[in-house]
BAGU-935134 format. One record per atom (N, C-alpha, C): residue in three letters; y negated, z negated, x negated. Coordinates in steps of 0.02 Angstrom, whole numbers, plus 50000, padded with zeros to 5 digits. Each point is the difference from the previous one (the first is absolute). Layout:
N
ALAYZX/...
END
This chain:
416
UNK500605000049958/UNK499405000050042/UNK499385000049956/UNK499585004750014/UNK499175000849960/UNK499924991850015/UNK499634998249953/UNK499454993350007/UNK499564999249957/UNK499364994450022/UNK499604999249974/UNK499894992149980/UNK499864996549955/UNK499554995149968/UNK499364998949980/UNK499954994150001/UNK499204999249989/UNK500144994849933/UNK499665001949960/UNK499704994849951/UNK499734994650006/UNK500034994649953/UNK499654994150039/UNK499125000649977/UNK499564997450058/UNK499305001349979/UNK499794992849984/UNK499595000449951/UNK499634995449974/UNK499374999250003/UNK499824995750027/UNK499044997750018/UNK499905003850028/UNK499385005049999/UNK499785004850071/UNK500215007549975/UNK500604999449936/UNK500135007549982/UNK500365002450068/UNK500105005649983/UNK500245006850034/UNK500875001049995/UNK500344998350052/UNK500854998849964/UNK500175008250007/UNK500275000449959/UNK500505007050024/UNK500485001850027/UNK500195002750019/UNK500765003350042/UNK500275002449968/UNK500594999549964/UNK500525001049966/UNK500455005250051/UNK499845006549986/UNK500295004850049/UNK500795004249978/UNK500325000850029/UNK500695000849985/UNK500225006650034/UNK500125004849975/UNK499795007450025/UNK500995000750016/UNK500185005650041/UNK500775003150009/UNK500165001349945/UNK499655001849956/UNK500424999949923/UNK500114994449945/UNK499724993350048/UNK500164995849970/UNK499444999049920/UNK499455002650019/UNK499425002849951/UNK499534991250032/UNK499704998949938/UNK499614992450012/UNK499385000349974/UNK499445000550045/UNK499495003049985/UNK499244994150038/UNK499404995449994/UNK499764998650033/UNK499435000850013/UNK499664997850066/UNK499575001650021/UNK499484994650032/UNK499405001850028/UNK499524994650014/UNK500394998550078/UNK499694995250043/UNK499985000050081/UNK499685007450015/UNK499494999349988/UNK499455005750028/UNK500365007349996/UNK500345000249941/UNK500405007449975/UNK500345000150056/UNK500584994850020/UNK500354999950033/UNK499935001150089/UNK499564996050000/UNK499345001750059/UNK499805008650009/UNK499705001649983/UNK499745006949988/UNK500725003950001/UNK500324999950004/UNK500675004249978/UNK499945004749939/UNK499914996549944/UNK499955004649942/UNK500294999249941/UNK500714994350047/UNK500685000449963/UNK500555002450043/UNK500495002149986/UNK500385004250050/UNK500214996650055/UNK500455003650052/UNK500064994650043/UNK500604996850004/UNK500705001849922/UNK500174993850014/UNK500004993149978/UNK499314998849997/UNK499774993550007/UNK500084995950041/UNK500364994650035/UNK500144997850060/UNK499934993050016/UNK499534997549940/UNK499654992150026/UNK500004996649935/UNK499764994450021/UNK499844996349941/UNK500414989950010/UNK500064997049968/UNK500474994949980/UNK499374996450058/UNK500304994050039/UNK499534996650062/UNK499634995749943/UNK499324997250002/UNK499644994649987/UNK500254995650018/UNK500404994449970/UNK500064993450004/UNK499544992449984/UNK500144995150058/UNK499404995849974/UNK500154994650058/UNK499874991049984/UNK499854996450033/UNK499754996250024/UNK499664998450040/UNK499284994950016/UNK500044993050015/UNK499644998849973/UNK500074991850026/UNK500084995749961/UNK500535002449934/UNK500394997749946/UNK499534992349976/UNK499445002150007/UNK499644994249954/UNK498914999450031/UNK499674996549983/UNK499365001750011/UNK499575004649998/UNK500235004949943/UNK499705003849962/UNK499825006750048/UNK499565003250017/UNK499985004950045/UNK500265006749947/UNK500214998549934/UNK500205005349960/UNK500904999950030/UNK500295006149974/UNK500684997550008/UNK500335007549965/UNK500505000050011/UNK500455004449926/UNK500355007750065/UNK499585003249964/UNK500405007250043/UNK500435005749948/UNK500715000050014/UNK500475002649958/UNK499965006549979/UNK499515003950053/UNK499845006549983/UNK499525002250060/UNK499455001649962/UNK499535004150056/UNK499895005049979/UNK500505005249999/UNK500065007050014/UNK500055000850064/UNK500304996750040/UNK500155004050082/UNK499134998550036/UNK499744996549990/UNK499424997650028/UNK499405005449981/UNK500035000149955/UNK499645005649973/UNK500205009950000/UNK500604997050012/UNK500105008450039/UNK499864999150077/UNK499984995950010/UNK499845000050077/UNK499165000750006/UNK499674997149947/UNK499375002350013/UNK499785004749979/UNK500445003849969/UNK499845007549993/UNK500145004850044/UNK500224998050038/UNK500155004150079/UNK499654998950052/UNK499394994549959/UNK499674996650039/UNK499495004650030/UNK499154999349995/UNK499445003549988/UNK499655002750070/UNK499235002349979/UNK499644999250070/UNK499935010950012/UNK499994997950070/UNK500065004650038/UNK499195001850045/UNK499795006050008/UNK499605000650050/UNK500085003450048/UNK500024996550052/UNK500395002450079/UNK499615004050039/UNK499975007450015/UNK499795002150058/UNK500045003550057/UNK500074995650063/UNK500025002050060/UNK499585006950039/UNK500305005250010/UNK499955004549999/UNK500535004550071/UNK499745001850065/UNK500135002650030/UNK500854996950021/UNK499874993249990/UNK500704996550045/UNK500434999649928/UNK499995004149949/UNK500424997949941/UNK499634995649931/UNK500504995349955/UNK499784996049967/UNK500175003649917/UNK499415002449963/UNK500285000349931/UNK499424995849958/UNK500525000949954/UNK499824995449924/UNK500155003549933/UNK499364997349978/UNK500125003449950/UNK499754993649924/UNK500315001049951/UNK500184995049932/UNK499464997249983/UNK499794998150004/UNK499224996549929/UNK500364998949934/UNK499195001149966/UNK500384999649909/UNK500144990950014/UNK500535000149949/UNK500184993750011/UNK499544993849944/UNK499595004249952/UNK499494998549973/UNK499244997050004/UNK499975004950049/UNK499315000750044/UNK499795003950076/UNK499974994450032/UNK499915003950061/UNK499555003950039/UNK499545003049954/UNK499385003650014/UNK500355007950007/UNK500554999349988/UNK500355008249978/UNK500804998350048/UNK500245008349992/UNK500764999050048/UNK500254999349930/UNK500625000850004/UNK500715000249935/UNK499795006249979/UNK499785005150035/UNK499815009149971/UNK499575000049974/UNK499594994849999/UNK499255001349968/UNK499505002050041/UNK500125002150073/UNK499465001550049/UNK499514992850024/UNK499555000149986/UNK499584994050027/UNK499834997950052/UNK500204991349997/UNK499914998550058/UNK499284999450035/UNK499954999150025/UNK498985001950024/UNK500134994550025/UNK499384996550031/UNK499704996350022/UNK500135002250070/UNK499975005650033/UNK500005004750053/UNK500744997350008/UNK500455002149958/UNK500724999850013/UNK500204994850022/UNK499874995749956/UNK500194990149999/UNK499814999450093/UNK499405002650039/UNK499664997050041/UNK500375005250065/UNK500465001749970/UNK500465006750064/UNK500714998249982/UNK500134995349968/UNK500544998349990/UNK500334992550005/UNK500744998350000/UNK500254993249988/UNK500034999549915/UNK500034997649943/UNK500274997849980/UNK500524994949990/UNK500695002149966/UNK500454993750033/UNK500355002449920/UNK500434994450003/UNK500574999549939/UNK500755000450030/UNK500345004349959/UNK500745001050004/UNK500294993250004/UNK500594997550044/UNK500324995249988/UNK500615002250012/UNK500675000449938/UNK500535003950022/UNK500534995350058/UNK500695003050016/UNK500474995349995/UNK499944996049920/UNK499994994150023/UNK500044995549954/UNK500764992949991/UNK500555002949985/UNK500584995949979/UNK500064992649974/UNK500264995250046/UNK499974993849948/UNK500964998550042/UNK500054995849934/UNK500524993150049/UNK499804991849954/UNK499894996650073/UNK499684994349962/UNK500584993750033/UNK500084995349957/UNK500174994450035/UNK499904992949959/UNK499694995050072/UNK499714995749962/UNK499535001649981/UNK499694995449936/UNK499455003049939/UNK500045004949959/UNK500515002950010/UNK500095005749939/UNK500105006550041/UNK499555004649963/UNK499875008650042/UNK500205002449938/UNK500495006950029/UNK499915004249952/UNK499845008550031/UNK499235001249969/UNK499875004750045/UNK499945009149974/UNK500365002550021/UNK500255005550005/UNK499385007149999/UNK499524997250043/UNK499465003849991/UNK500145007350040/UNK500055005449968/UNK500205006350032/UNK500725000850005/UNK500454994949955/UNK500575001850012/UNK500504993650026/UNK500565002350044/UNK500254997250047/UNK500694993449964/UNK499984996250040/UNK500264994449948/UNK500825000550043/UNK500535000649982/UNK500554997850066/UNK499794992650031/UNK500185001250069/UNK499724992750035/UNK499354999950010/UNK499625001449969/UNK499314998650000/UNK499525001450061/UNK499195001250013/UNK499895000650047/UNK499535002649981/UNK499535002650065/UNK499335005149985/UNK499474994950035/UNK499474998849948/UNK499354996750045/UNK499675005350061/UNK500134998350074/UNK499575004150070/UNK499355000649987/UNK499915001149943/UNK499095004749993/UNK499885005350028/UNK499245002150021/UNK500125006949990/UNK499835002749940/UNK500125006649999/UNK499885003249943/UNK499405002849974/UNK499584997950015/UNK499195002550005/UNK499494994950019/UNK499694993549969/UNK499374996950021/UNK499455002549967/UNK499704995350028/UNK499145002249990/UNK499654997949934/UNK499895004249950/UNK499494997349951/UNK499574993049985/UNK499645002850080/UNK499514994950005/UNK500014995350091/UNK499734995249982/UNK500034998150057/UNK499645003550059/UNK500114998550080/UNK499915003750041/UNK499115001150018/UNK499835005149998/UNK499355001150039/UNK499875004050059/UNK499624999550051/UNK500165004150055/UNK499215004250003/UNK500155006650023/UNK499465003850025/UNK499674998450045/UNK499625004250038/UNK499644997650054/UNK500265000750069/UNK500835004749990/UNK500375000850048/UNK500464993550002/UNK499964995849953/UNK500434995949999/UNK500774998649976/UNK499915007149969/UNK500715002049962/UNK499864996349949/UNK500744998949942/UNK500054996249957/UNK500095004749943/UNK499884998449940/UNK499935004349956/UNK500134995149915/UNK500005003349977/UNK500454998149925/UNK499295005849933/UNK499654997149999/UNK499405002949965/UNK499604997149944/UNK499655001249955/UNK499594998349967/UNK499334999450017/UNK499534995449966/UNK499564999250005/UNK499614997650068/UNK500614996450043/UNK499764997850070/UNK500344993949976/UNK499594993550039/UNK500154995750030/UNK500634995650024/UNK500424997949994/UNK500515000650051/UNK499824996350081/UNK500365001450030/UNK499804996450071/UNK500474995150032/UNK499644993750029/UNK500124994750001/UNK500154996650083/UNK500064995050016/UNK499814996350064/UNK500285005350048/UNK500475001049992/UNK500725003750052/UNK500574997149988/UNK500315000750079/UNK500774995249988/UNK500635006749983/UNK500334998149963/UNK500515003049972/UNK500375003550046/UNK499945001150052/UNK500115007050082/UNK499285002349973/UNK499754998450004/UNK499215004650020/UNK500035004649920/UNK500064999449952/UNK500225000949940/UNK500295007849984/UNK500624997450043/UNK500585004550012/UNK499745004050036/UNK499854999250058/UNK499685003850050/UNK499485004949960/UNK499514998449955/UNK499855002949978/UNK500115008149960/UNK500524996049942/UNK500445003449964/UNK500465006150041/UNK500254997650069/UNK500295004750038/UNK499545006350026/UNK499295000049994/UNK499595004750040/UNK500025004549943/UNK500285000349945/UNK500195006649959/UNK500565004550001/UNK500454994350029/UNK500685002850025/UNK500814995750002/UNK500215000850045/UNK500504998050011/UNK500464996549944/UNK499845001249951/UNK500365000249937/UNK499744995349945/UNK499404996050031/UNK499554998549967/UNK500014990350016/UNK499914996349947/UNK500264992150018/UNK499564996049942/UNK500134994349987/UNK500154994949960/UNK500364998049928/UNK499475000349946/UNK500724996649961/UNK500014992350041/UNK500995001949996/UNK500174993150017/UNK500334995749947/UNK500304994450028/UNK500484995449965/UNK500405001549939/UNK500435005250031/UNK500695001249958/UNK499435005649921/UNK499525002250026/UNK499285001649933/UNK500054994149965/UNK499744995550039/UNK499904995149933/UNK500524996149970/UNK500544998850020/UNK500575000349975/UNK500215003949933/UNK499565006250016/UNK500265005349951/UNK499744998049929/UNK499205000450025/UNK499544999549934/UNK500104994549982/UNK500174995750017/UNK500064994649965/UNK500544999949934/UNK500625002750053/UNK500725001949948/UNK500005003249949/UNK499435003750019/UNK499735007649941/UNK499654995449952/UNK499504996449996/UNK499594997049959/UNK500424994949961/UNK500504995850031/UNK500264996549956/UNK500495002749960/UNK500455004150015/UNK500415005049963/UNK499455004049938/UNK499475002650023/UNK499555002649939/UNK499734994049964/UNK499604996550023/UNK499794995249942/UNK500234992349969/UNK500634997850027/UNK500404994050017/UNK499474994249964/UNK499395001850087/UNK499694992249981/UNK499675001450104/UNK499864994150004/UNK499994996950067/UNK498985001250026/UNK499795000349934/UNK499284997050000/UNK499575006349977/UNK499925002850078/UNK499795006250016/UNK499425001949978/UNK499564993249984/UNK499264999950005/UNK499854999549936/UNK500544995949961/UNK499815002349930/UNK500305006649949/UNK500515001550036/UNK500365007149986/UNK499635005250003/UNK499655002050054/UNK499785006350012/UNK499104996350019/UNK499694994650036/UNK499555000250000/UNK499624992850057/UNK499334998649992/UNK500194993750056/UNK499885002650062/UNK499695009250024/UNK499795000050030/UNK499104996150027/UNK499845003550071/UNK499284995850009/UNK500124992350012/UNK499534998049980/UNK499914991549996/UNK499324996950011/UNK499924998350072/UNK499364997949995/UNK499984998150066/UNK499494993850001/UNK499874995550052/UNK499615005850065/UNK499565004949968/UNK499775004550042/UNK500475007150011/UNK500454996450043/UNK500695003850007/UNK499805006150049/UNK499614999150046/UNK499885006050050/UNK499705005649960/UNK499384998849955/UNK499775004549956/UNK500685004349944/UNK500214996849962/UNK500715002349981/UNK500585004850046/UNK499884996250083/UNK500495004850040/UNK499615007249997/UNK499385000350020/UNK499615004950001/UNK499985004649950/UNK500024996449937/UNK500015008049936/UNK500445006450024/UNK499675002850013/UNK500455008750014/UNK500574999149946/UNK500725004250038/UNK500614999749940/UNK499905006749951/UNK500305000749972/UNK500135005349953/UNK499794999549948/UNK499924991149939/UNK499375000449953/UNK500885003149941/UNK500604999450015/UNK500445002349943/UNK500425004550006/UNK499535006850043/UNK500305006149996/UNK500205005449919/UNK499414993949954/UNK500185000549908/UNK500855000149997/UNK500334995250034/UNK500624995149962/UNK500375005450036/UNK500025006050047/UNK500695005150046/UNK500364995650010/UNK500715002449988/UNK500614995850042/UNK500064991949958/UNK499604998849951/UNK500214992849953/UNK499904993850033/UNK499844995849947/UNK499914993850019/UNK499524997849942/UNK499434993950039/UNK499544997649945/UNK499524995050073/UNK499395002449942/UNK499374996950033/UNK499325004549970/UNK499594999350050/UNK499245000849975/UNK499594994949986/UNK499335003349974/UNK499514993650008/UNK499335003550077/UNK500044995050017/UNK499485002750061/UNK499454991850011/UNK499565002250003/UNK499314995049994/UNK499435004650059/UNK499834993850036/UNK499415001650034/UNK499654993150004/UNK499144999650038/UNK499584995250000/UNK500384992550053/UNK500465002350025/UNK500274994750061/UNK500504997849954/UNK500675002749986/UNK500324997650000/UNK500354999849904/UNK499595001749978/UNK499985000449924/UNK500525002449964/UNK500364998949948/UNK500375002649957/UNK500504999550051/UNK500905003550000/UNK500355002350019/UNK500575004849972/UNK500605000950024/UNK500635001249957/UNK500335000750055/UNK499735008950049/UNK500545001550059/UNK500475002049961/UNK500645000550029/UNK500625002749998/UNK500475006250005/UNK500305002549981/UNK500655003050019/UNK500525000749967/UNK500645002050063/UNK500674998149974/UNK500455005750028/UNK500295003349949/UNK500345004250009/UNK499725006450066/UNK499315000649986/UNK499675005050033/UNK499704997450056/UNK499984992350026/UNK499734999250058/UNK499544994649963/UNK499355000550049/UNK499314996349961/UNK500044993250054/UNK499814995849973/UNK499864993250012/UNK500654997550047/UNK500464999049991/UNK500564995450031/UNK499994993650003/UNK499534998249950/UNK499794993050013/UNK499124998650002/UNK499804994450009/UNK499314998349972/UNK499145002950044/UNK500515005150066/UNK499315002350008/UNK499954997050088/UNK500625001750034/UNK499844997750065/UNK501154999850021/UNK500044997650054/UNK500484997850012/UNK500335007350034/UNK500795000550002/UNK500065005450027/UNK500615000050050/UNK500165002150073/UNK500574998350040/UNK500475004749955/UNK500664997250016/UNK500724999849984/UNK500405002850071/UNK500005004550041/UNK500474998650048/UNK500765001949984/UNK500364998650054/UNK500874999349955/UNK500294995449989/UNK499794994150014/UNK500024992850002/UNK499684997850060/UNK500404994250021/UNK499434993050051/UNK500494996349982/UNK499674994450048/UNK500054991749982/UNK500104999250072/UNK500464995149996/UNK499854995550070/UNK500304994649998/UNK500064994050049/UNK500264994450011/UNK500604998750031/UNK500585000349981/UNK500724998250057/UNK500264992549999/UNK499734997750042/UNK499784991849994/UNK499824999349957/UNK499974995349960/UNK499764998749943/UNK500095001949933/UNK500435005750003/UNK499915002949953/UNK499725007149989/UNK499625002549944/UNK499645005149971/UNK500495004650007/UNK499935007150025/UNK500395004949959/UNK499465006650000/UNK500155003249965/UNK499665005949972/UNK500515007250027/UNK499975003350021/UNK500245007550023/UNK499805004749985/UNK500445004249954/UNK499775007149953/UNK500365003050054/UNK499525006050021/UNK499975004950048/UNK499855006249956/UNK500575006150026/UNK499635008149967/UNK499615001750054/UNK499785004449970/UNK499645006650024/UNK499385001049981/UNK499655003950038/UNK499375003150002/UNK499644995650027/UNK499814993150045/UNK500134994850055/UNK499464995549963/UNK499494995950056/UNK499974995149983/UNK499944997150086/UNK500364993049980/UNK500294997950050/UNK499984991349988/UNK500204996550062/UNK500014992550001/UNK500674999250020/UNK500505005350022/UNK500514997850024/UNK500685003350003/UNK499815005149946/UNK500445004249972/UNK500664996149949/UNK500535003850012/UNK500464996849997/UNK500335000849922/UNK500514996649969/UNK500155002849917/UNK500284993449976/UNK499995000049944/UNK500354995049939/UNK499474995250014/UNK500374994950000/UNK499774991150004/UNK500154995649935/UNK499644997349980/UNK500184996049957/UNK499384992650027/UNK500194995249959/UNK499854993050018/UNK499164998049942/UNK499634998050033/UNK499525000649948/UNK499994991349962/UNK499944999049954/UNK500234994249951/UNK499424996550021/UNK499415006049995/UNK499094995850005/UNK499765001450046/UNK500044992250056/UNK499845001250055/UNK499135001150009/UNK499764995449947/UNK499314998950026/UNK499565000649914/UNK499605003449983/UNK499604998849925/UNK499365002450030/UNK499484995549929/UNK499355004150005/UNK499935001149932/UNK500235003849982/UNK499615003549940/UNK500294997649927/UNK500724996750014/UNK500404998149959/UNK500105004149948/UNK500134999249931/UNK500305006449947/UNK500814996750028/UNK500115008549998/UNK500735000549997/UNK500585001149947/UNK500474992450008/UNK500555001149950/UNK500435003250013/UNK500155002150062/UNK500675004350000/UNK499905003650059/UNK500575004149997/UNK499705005950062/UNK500905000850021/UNK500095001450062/UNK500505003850033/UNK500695003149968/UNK499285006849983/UNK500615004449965/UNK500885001850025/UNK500344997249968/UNK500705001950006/UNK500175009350027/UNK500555000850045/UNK500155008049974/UNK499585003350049/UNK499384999250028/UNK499425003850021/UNK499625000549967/UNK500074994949933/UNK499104997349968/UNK499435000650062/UNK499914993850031/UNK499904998950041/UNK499334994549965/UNK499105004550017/UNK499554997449939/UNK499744995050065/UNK500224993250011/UNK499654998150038/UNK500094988749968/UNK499634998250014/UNK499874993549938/UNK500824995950040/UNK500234996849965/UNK500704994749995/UNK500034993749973/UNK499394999449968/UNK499854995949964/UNK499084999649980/UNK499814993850014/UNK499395000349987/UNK499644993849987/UNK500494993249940/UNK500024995449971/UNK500055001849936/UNK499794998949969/UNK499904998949924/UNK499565007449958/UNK499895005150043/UNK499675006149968/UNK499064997549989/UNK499945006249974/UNK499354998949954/UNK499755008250009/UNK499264998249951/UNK499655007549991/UNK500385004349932/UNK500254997149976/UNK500245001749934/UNK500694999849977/UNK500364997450089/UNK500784996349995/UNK500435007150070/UNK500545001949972/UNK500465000350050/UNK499495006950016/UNK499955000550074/UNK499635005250025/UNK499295002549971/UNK499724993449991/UNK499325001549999/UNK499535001850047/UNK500305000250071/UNK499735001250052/UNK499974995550067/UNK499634999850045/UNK500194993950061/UNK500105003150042/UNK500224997250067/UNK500124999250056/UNK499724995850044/UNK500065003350061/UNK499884997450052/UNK500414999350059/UNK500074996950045/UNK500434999650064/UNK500134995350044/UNK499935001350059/UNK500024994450064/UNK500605001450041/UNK500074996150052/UNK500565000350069/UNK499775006050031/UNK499225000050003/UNK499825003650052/UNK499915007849981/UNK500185002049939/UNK499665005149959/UNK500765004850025/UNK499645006449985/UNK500305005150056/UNK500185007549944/UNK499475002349969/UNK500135006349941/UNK499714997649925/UNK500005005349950/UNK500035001449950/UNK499365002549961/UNK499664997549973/UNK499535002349956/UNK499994996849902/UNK499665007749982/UNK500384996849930/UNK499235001449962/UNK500165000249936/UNK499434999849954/UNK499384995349978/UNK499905000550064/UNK499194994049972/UNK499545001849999/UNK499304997350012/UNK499355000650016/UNK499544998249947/UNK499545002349964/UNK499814998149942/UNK499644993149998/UNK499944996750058/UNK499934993349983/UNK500564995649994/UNK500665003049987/UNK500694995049993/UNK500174998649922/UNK499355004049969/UNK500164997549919/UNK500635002449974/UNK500494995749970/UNK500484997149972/UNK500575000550043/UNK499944998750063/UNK500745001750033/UNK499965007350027/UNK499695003549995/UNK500075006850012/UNK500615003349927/UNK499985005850043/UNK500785004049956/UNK500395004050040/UNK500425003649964/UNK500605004450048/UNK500274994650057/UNK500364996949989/UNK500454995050036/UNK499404994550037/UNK499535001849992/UNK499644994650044/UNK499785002650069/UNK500324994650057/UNK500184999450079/UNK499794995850035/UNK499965002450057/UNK499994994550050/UNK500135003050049/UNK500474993950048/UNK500225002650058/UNK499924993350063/UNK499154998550005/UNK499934995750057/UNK499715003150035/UNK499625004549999/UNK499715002250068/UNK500485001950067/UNK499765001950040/UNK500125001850068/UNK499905009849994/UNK500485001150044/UNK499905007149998/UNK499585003150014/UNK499734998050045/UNK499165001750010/UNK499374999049968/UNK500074998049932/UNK499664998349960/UNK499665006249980/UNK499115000349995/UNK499465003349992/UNK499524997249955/UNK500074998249932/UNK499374997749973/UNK499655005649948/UNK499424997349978/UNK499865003749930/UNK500475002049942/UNK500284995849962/UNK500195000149951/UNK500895002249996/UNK499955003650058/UNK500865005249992/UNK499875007050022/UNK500325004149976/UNK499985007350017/UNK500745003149979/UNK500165005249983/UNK500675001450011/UNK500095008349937/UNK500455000650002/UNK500075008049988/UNK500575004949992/UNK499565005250036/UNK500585005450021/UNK500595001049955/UNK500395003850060/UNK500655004049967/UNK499945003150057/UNK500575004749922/UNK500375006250051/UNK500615000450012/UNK500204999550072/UNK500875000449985/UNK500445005350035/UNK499635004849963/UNK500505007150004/UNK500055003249943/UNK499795005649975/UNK500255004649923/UNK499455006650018/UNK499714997149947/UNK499415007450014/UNK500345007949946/UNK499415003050028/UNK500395007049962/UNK499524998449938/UNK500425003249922/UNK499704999449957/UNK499605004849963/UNK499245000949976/UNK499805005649993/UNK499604997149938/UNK499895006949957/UNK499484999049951/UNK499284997250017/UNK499644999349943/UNK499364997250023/UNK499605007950017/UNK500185003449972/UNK499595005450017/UNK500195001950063/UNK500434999450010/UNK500315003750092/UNK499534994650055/UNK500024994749973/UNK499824994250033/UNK499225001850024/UNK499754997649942/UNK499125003050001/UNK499955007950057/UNK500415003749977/UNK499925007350024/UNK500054998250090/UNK500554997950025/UNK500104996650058/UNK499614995150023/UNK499494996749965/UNK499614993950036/UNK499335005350019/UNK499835005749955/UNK499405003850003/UNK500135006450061/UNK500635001350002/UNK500155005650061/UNK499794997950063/
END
C-alpha cells in the first residue's frame, strides 16, 4: 500500500511529509506542496498529531508530530464568494496577501464590498478519547470521527447592509444587539444555504490550534487581541486591519485617540476570534432536567432551543468568569469548561467561563473589556436564548460547496 509520513516538527518549523511513491521511491515534501497537489497523488496522508491535555499546569504540552495539523492548514485559506444569478462561486486569495486572488488579479476595494469573504474549512478527521486527541486533519483515522462544521465561515465577523442581509466583509463594523434567530435570519436572506458558524466550528479550531501549536494560551501564542475598558469603541473598529497576514496567523498593531495602543488578531485566516466582541455558537443548548445541567449537540443548518442530538451532562453547573482547568473533551472533544477550580491566566486553559441553571446557548471569544480571560476556548453559556445585547454578534457560514473559479473569472463575473 502507497503511504505517507510526516516528520517530527520542531518549534514553529515546517514538518515534512515523508512521501512514499508505487515504486517504493522516498522523496519529501512541505504540507503546502502537498496541499497544492504538486506531489503526485500517491500521496495518501500524513501520520495523526498526537497530544494530551491536562497532564500538568502548564498551558504548554508535548505534540508528537504536527505535520497533520499543518497539512490541514494548507488546505486551509480564504475565499471570495460571489452570489451571482442564484449560483455561488469562489474564487482563492493569495494566501499571502489578501489585496490580490491566488492569480494575481486584484482584489479591489469594489470587489471585497460585492463579495463574502470566508475561509476553507475541510473535512477535518480526529479520534479522541478522554484527554488525549489524535487528529487526523485531512486524513481519516479508522474509528475516528469528522468535526459537523461547515466547510466555509466567515473571515470576518457579521455586518449587515441596509437590506439587512448579513455579510462577511472588510472594513465594516460588525453588527451587534440581535438574538442568534434574528442573526440567522439574517444570514438566510442570501440564501438557503447560508447559516452560522456553529459549535462543532469551534470544536474544530480549537483542535486545529492545539495540534499546531501544543500550547493552550491563545493570547500569548498568536496575540492578546483588543483590550480595553472602552470596549464599545474597540467593537466599532471596522474589520479587515490583517488582510497583510492572507490565510496565516499573527497580530497587528492598531492605535487610535479612544482606545490606544492594540494587538487585533488572526488565526488561521479568520480575524479577531477573540478580544473584540462576543460571538453566538449555535449547535449546542443547555437546559435543566431537574437538577441537572445537560448540554445538546444538534446538526444542521438550525438554530434552535429544542432541537434534538447528543446529550452529555454538564460538570459546571453555574461560573462567573472562572479560568478553566479542564474541559469535557473525550471522543467528541467536546470544548465546553469541566472543570473550573484551580485554573489561572497563565495555568491550564488560560481562559474563563461562564454559566448558570438558567443559561440556554453558546457564545465564545470575548469582548475587549474581558482582558485576560478572553481566547479561543473562552465561553459562556448563561444567557437565555433570547438574549440581545451589545457586546455579541455572530458569523456566517456556508453550508453547501460553491463552484470554484479563478480570480480573474470571478472579477469578470462580478463586472458582467
Amino acid at each position: 500500500m502507497k503511504k505517507a509520513k510526516t516528520t517530527l516538527a520542531s518549534g514553529e518549523g515546517i514538518a515534512k511529509v515523508l512521501c512514499i511513491t508505487s515504486n517504493s521511491d522516498l522523496y519529501e515534501a512541505t504540507p503546502e506542496e502537498v496541499g497544492n497537489a504538486s506531489v503526485p497523488s500517491t500521496v495518501i496522508g500524513a501520520l495523526a498529531s498526537n497530544f494530551t491535555l491536562e497532564g500538568n499546569s502548564s498551558p504548554a504540552f508535548a505534540v508528537n508530530n504536527r505535520g497533520a495539523a499543518e497539512l490541514y492548514q494548507a488546505q486551509m485559506g480564504g475565499y471570495a464568494f460571489l452570489l451571482k444569478d442564484g449560483k455561488v462561486y469562489a474564487a482563492k486569495l493569495n494566501g499571502s496577501d489578501w489585496t490580490k486572488f491566488a492569480d494575481g488579479t486584484a482584489f479591489t476595494t469594489a470587489l471585497e464590498q460585492a463579495t463574502e469573504t470566508m475561509v476553507h474549512v475541510p473535512d477535518c478527521h480526529f479520534k479522541a478519547e478522554g484527554k488525549t486527541m489524535n487528529f487526523g486533519g485531512t486524513v481519516p483515522i479508522d474509528g475516528g470521527k469528522v468535526f459537523d462544521s461547515p466547510h466555509w465561515v466567515g473571515a470576518y465577523k457579521i455586518w449587515y447592509d441596509t437590506n439587512n442581509k448579513a455579510h462577511s466583509r472588510p472594513d465594516k463594523a460588525p453588527k451587534h444587539s440581535q438574538t442568534m434567530s434574528q442573526f440567522w435570519a439574517a444570514a438566510q436572506l442570501l440564501g438557503s444555504q447560508w447559516g452560522l458558524a456553529n459549535y462543532q466550528f469551534h470544536c474544530l479550531i480549537n483542535a486545529l490550534y492545539q495540534a499546531r501549536y501544543g500550547n493552550l494560551d491563545s493570547q500569548t501564542t498568536i496575540g492578546a487581541g483588543f483590550q480595553t475598558s472602552s470596549w464599545e469603541a474597540a467593537r466599532d473598529v471596522p474589520m479587515g486591519l490583517l488582510k497583510s497576514l492572507g490565510d496565516g496567523s499573527g497580530k497587528v498593531y492598531y492605535t487610535d485617540a479612544t482606545i490606544g495602543d492594540q494587538y487585533p488578531v488572526k488565526l488561521f485566516g479568520f480575524e479577531d476570534l477573540w478580544g473584540k466582541l462576543w460571538e453566538f455558537r449555535p449547535g449546542i443548548r443547555f437546559y435543566m432536567d431537574d437538577d441537572v445541567r445537560k448540554a445538546v449537540v444538534y446538526p444542521g443548518n438550525v438554530v434552535s432551543n429544542s432541537a434534538e442530538g447528543r446529550e452529555f451532562v454538564c460538570a459546571v453547573q453555574s461560573a462567573s468568569g472562572a479560568y478553566v482547568k479542564g474541559m469535557e473533551l473525550g471522543p467528541n472533544w467536546d470544548m465546553i469548561a469541566q472543570n473550573v477550580t484551580g485554573g489561572g491566566s497563565s495555568t491550564y486553559y488560560c481562559d474563563g467561563y461562564y454559566a448558570a441553571t438558567t443559561g440556554q446557548l453558546l457564545i465564545v471569544g470575548g469582548s475587549a473589556d474581558n482582558g485576560a480571560r478572553c481566547g479561543l476556548s473562552y465561553a459562556r453559556s448563561n444567557y437565555a436564548f433570547s438574549v440581545s445585547v451589545t457586546s455579541v454578534g455572530a458569523r456566517l457560514a456556508f453550508y453547501g460547496e460553491p463552484e470554484i473559479v479563478s480570480g480573474a473569472e470571478l472579477a469578470a463575473l462580478a463586472s458582467a
